[in-house]
mmJSON file of the N, C-alpha and C atoms, coordinates in Angstrom:
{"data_MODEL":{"atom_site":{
"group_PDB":["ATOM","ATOM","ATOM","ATOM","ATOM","ATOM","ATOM","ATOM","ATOM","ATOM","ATOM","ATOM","ATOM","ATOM","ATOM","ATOM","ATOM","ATOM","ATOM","ATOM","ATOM","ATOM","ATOM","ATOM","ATOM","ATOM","ATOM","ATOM","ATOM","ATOM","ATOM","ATOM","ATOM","ATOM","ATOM","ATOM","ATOM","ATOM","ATOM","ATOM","ATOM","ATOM","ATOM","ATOM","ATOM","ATOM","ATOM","ATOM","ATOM","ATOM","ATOM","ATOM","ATOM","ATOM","ATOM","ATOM","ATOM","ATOM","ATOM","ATOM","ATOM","ATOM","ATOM","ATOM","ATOM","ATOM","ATOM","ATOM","ATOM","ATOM","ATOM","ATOM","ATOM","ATOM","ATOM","ATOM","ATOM","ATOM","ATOM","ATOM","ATOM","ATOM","ATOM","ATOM","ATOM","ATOM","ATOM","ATOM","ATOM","ATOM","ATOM","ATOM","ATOM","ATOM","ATOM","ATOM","ATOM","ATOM","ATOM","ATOM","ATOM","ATOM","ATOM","ATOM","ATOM","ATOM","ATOM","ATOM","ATOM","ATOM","ATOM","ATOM","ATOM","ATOM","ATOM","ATOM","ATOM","ATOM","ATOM","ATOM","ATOM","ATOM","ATOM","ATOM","ATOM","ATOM","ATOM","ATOM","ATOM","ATOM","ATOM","ATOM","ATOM","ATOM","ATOM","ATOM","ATOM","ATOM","ATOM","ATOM","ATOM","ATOM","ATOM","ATOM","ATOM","ATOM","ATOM","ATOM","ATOM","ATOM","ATOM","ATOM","ATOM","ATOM","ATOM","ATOM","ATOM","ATOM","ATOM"],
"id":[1,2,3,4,5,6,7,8,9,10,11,12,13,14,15,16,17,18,19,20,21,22,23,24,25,26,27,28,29,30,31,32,33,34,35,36,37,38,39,40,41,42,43,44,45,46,47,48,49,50,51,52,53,54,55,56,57,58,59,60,61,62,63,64,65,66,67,68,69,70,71,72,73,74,75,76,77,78,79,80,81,82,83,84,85,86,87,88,89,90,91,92,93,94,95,96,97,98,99,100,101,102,103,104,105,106,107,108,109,110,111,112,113,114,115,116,117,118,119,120,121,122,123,124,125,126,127,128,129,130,131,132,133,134,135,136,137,138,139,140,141,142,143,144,145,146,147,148,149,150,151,152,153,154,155,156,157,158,159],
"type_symbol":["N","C","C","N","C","C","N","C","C","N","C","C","N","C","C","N","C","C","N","C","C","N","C","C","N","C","C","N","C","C","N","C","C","N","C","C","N","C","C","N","C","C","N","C","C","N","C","C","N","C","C","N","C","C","N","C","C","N","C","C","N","C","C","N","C","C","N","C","C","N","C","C","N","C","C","N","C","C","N","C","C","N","C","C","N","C","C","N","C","C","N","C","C","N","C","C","N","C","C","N","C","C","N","C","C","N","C","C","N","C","C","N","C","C","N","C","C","N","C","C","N","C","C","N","C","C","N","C","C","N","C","C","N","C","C","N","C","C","N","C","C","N","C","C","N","C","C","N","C","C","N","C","C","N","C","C","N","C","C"],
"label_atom_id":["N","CA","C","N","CA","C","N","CA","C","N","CA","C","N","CA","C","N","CA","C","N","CA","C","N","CA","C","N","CA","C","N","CA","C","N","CA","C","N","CA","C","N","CA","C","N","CA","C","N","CA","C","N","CA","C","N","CA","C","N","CA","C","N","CA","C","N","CA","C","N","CA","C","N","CA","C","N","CA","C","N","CA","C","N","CA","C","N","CA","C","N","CA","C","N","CA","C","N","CA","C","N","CA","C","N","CA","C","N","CA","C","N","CA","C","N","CA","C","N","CA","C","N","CA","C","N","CA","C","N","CA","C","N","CA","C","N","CA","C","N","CA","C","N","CA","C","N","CA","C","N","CA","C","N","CA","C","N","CA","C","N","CA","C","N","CA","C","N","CA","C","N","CA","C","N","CA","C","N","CA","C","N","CA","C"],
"label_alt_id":[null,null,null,null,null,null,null,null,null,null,null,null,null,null,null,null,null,null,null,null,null,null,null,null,null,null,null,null,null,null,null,null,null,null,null,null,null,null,null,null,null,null,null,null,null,null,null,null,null,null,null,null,null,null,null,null,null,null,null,null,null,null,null,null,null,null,null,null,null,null,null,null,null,null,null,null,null,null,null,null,null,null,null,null,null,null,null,null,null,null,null,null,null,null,null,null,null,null,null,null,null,null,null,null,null,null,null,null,null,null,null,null,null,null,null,null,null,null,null,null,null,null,null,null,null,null,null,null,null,null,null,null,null,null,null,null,null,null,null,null,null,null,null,null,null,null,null,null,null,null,null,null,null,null,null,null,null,null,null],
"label_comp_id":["UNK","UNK","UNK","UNK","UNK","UNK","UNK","UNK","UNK","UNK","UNK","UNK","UNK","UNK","UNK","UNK","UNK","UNK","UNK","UNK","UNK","UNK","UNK","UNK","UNK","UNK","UNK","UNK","UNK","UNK","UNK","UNK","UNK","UNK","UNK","UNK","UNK","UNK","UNK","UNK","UNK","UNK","UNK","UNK","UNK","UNK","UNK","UNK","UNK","UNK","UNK","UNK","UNK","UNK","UNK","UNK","UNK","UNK","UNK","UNK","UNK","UNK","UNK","UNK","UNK","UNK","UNK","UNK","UNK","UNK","UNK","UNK","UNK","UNK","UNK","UNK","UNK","UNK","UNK","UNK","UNK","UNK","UNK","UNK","UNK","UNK","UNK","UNK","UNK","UNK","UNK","UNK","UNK","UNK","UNK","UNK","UNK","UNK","UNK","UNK","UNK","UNK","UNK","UNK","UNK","UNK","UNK","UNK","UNK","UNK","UNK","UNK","UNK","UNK","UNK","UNK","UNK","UNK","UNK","UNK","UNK","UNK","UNK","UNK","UNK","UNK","UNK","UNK","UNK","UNK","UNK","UNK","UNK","UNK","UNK","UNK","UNK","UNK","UNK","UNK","UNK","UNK","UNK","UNK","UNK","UNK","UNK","UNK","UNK","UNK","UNK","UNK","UNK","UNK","UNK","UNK","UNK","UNK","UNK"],
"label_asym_id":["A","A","A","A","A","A","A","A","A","A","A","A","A","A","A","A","A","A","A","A","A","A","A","A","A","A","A","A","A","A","A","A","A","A","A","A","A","A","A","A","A","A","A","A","A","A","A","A","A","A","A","A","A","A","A","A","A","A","A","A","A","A","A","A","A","A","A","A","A","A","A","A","A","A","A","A","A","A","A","A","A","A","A","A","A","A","A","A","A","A","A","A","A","A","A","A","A","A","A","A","A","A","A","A","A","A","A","A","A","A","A","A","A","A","A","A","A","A","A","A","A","A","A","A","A","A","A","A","A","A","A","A","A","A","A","A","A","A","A","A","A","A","A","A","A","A","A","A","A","A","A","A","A","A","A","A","A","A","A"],
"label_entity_id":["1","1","1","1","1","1","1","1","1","1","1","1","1","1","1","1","1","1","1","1","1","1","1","1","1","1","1","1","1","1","1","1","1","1","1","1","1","1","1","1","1","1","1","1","1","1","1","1","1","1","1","1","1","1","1","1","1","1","1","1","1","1","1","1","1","1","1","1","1","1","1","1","1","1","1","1","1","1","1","1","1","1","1","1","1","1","1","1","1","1","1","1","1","1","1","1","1","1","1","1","1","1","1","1","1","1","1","1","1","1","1","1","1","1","1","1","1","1","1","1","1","1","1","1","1","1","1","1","1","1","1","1","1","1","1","1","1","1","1","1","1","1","1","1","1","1","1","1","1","1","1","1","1","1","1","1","1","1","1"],
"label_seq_id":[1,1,1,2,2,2,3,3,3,4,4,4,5,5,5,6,6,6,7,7,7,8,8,8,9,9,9,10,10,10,11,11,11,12,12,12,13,13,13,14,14,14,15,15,15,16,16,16,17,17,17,18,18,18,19,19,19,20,20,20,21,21,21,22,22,22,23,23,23,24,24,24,25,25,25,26,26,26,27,27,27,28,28,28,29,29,29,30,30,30,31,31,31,32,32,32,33,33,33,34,34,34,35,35,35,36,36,36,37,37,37,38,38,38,39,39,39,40,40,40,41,41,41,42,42,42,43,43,43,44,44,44,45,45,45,46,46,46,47,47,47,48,48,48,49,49,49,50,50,50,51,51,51,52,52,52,53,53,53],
"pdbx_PDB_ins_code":[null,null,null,null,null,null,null,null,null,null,null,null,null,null,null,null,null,null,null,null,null,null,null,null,null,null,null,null,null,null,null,null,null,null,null,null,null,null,null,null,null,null,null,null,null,null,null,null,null,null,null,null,null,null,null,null,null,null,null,null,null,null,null,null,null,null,null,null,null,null,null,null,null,null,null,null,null,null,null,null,null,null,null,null,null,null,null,null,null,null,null,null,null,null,null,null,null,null,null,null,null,null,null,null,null,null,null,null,null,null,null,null,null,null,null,null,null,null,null,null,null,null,null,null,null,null,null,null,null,null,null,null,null,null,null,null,null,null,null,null,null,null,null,null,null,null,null,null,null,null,null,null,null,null,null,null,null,null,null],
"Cartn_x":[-6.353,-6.248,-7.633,-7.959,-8.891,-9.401,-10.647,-10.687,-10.701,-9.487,-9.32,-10.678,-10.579,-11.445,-10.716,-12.093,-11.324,-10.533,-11.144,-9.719,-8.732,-8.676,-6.874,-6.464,-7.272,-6.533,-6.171,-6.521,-6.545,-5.45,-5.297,-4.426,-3.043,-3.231,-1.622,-1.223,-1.701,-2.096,-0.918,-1.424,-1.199,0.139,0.381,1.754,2.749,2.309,3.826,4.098,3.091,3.095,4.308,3.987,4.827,6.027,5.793,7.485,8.193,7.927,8.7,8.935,8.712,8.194,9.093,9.565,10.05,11.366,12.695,13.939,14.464,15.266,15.65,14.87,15.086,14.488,12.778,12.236,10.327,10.074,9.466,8.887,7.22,6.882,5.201,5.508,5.985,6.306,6.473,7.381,7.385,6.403,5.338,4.369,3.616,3.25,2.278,2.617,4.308,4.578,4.162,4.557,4.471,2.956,2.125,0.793,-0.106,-1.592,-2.48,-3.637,-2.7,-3.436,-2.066,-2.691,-1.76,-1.027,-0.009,0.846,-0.228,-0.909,-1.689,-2.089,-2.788,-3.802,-3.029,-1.616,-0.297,-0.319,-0.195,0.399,-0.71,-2.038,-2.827,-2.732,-3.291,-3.066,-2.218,-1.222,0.129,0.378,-0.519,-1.128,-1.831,-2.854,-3.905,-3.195,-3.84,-3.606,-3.432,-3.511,-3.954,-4.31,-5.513,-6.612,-6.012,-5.723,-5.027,-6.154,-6.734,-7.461,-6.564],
"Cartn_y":[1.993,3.265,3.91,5.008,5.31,6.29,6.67,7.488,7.365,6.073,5.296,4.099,4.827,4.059,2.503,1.787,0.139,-0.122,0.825,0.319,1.037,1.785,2.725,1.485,1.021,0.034,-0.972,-1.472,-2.611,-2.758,-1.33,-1.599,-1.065,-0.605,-0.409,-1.68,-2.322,-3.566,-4.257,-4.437,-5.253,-4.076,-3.219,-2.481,-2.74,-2.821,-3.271,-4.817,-5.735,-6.741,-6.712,-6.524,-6.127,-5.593,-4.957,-4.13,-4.848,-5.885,-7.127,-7.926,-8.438,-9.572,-9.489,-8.04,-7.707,-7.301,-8.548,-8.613,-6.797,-6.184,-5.375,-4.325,-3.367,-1.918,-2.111,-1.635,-1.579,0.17,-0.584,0.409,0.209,0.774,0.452,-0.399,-0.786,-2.347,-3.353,-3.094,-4.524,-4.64,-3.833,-3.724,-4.618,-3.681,-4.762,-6.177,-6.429,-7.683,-8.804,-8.897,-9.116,-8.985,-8.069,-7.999,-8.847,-8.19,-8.85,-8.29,-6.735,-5.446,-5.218,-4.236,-3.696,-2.715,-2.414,-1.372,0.214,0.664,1.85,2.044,0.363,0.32,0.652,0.55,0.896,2.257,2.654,4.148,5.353,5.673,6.404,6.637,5.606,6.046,6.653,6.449,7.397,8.616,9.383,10.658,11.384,10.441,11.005,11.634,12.707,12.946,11.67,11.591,10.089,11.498,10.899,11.819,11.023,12.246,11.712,12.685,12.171,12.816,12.905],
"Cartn_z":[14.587,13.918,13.906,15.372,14.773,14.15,12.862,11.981,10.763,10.687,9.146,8.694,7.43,7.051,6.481,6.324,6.475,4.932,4.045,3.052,2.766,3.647,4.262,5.248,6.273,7.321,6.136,5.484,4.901,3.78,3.301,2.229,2.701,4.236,5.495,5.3,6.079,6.239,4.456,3.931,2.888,2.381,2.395,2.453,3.157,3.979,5.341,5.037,4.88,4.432,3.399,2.335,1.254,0.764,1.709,2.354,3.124,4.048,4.322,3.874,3.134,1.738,0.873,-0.162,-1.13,-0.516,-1.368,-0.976,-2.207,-1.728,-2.303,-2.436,-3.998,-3.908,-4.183,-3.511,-3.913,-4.461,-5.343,-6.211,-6.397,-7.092,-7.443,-8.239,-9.517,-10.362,-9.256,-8.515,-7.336,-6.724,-6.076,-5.49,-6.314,-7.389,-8.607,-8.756,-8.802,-9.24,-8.345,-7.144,-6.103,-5.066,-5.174,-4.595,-5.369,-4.418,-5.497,-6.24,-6.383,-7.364,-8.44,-9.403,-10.487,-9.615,-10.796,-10.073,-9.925,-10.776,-10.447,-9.536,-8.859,-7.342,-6.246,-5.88,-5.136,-5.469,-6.65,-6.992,-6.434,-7.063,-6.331,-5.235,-4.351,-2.759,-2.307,-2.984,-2.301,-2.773,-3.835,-4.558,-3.618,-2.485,-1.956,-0.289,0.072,1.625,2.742,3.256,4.483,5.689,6.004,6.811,8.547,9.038,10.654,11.938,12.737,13.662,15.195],
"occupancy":[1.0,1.0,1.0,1.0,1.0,1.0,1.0,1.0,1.0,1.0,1.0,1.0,1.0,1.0,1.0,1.0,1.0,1.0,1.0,1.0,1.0,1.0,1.0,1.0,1.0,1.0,1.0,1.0,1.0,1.0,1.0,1.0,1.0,1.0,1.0,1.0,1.0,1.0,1.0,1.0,1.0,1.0,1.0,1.0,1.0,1.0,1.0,1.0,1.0,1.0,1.0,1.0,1.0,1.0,1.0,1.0,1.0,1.0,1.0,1.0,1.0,1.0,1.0,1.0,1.0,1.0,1.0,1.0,1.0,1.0,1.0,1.0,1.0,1.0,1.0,1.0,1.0,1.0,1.0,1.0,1.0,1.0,1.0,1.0,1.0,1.0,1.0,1.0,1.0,1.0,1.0,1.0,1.0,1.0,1.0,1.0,1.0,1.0,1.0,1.0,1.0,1.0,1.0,1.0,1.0,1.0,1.0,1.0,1.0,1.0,1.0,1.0,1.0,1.0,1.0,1.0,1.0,1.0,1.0,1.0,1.0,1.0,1.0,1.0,1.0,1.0,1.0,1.0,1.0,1.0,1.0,1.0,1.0,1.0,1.0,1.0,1.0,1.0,1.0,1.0,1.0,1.0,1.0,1.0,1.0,1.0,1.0,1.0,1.0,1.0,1.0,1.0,1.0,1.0,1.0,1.0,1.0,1.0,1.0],
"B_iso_or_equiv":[0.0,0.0,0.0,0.0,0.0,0.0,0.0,0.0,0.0,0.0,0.0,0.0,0.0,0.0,0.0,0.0,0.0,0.0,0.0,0.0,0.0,0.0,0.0,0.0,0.0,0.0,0.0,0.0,0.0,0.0,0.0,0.0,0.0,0.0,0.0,0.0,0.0,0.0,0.0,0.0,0.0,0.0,0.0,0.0,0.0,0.0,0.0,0.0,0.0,0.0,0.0,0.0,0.0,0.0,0.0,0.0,0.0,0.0,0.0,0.0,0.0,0.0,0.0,0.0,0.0,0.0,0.0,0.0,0.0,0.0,0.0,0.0,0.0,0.0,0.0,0.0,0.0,0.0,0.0,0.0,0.0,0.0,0.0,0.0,0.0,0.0,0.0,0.0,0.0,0.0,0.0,0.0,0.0,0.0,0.0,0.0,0.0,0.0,0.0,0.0,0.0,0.0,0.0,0.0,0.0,0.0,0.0,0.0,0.0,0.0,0.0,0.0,0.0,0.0,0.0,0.0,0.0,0.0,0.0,0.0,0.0,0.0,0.0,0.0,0.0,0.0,0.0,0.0,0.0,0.0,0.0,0.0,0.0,0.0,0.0,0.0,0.0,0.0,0.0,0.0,0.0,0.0,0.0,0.0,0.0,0.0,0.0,0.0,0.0,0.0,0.0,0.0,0.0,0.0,0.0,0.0,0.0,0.0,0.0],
"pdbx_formal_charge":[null,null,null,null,null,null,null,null,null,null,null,null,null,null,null,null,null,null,null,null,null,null,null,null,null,null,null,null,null,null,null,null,null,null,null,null,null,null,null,null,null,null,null,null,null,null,null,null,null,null,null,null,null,null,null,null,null,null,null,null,null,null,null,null,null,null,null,null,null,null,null,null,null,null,null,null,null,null,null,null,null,null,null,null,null,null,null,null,null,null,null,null,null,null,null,null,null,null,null,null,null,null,null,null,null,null,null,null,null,null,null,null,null,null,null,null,null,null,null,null,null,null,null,null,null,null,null,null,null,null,null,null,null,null,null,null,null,null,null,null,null,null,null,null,null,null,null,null,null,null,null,null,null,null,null,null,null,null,null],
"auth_seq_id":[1,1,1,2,2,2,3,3,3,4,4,4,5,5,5,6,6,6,7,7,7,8,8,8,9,9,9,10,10,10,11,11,11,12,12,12,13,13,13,14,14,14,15,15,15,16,16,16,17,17,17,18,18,18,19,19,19,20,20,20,21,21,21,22,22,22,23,23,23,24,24,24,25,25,25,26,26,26,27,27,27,28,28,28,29,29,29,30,30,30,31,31,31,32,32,32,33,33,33,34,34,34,35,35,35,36,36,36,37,37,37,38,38,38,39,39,39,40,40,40,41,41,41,42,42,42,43,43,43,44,44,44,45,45,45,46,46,46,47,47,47,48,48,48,49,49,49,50,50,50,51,51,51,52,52,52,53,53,53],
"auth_comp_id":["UNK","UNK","UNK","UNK","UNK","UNK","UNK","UNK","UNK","UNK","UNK","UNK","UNK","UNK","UNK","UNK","UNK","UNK","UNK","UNK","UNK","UNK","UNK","UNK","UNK","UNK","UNK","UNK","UNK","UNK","UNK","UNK","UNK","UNK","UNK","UNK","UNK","UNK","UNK","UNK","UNK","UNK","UNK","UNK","UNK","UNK","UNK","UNK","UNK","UNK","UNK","UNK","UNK","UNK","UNK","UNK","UNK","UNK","UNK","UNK","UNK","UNK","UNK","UNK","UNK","UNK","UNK","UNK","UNK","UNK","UNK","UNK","UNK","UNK","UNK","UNK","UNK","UNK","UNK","UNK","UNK","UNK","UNK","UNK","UNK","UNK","UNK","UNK","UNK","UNK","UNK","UNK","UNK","UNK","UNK","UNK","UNK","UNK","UNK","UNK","UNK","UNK","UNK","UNK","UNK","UNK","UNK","UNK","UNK","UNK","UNK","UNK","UNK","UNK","UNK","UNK","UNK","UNK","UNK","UNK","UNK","UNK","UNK","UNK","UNK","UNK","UNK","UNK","UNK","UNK","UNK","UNK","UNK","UNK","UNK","UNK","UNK","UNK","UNK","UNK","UNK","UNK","UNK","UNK","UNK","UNK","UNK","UNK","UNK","UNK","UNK","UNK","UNK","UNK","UNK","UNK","UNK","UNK","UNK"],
"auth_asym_id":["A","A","A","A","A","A","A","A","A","A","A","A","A","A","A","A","A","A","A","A","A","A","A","A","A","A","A","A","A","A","A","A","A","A","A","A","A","A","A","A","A","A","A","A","A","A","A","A","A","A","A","A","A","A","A","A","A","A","A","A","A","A","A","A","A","A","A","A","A","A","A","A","A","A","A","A","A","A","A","A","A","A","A","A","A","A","A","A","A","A","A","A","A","A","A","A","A","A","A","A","A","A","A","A","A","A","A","A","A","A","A","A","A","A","A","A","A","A","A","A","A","A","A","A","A","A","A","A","A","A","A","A","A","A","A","A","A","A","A","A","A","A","A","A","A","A","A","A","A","A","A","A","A","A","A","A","A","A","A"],
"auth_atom_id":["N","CA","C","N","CA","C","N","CA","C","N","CA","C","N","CA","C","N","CA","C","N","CA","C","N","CA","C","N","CA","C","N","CA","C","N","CA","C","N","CA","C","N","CA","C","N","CA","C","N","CA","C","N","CA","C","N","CA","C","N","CA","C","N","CA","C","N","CA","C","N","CA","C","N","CA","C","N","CA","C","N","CA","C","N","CA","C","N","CA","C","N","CA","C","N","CA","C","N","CA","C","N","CA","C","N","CA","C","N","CA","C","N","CA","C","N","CA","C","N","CA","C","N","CA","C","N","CA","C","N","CA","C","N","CA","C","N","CA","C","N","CA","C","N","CA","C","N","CA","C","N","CA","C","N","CA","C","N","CA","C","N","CA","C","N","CA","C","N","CA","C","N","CA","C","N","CA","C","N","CA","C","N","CA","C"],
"pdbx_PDB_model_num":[1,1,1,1,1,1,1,1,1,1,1,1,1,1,1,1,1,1,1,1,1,1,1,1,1,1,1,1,1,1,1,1,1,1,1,1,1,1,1,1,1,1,1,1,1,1,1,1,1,1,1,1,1,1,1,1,1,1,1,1,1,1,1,1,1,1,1,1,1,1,1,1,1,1,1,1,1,1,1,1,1,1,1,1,1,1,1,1,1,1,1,1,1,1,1,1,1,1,1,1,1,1,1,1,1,1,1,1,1,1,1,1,1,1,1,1,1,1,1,1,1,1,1,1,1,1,1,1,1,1,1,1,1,1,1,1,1,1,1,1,1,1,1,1,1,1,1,1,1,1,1,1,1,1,1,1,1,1,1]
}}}
């Protein structure tokens, strides 16, 4: 990915992860429950633009 910075790659990365992982509906609570951040650290990023070149 290039352009992205390494903790956009990183926290793709640990999303898709997660999204395979988690049987049923994902939410940011499952995210939290299940990752190895709170649910807020899931929630922001997905507030913010994602910068594409």
């Amino acid at each position: 990915m290039v352009g992205v910075n390494t903790w956009q790659s990183d926290f793709m990365i640990e999303i898709i992860d997660l999204f395979l992982s988690i049987k049923g509906k994902v939410n940011f609570l499952q995210l939290g429950r299940y990752g190895d951040h709170q649910e807020q650290r899931y929630r922001n990023p997905f507030e913010k633009t994602f910068h594409r070149v």
